[in-house]
N, C-alpha and C positions, 0 to 999 in steps of 0.2 A: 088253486093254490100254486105258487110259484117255487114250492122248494120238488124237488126230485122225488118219482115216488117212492123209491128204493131205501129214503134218508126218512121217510114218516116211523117206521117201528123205530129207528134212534133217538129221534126227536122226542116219540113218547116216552118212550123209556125213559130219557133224561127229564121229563116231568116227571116222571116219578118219582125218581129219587130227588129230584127237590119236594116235592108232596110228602114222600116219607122223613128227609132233614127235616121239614120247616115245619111238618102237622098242619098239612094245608088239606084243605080240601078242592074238589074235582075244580069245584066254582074258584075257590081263591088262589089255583094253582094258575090256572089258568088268566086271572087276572095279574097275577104276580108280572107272572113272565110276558103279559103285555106291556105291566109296568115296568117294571126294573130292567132297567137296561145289562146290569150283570147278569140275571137269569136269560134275558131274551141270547145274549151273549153264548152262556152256559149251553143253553137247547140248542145253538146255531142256526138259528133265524136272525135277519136282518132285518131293519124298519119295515122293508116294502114287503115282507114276507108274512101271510097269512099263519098266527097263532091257532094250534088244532084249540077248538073247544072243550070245556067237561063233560059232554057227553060221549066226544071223543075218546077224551082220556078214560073214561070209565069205562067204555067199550072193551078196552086197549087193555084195562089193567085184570077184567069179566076174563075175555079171551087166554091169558097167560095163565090164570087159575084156572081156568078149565082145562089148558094142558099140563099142568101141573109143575110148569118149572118157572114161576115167578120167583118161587125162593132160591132157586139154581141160579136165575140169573144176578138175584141179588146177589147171592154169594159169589158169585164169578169177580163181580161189579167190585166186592169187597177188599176180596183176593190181590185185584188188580192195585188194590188202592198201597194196602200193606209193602204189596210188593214194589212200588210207587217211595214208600216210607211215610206214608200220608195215610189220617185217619179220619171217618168221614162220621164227625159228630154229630147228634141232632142238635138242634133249637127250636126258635119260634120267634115268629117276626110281632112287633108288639108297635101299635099303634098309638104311639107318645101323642097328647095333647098339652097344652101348654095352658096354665091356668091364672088368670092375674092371681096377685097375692099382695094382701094390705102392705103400705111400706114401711121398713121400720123405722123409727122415731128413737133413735138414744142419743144424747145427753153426748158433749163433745170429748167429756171424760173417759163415758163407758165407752166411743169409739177411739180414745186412748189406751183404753187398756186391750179391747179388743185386738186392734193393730198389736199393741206388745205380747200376742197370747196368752193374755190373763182375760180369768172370767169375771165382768164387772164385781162390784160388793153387792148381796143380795141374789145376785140371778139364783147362786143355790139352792136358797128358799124357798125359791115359785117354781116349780116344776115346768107348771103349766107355760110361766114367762119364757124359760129358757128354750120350750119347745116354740116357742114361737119365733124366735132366733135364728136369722144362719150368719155363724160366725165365717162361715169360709165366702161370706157374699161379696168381697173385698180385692176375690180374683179380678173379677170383671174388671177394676179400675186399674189394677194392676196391669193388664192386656192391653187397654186403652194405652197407659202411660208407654210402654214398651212399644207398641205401634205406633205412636208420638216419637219414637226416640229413631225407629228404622225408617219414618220419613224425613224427620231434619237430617240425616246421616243419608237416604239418598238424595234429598237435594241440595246438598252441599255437595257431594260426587257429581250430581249432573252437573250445576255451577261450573264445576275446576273443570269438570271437561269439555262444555261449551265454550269458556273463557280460553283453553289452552287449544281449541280448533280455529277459535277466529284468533 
């Protein structure tokens, strides 16, 4: 291992408390912070620096319970944070997939009224239709148009200022 021996019980520790933020376990803590580069950050390891494993960290977390001040240190850990002005919330990291989904097919009217914030005539009817709907799916071309707008606006600036160098 290339980090210091002196820095291995810091380095656990700070798995831990991403283990207890994120409701990770030994195995996903450990992957975590191989992955993410803000955790690897957070523990202070570098690329070239060997991640301790879950069996490590289980070791590490066995050891602190058995001398009885895991909860001391958290609290210490806490203490620091408040006193900091900083509060250290939990969550949970959640593994987004991305799913096709049929396209939708309406009529140039309903995407008339759509755009004007009105709900077609009808959609109230069909529960089931409207669920099938996203009215806000209209961003996306809106970002496109806008990112259309900040490239002719910089290459009209590059233009004026290649034209005014030579």
């Amino acid at each position: 291992m290339l980090v210091v021996r002196e820095l291995i019980p810091i380095i656990l520790f700070k798995m831990l408390v991403l283990q207890q933020l994120f409701n990770l376990s030994d195995e996903e803590v450990e992957f975590q912070v191989n992955d993410r580069r803000t955790f690897e950050k957070f523990v202070g390891l570098g690329v070239m620096n060997d991640i301790p494993d879950s069996t490590t960290v289980a070791f590490f977390r066995e050891r602190l319970r058995k001398a009885n001040v895991i909860d001391e240190l958290f609290e210490m850990f806490e203490s620091y944070l408040r006193d900091q002005g900083l509060e250290a919330r939990g969550g949970q990291i959640i593994d987004a997939t991305l799913v096709p989904v049929p396209k939708q097919r309406n009529s140039r009217q309903e995407n008339k009224e759509i755009k004007a914030n009105c709900l077609p005539d009808g959609w109230n009817e069909s529960p089931k239709r409207l669920q099938q709907k996203d009215l806000d799916a209209r961003w996306v071309k809106k970002m496109i148009s806008i990112t259309m707008v900040i490239r002719k606006v910089f290459a009209l600036m590059l233009s004026t200022v290649l034209s005014d160098a030579l």
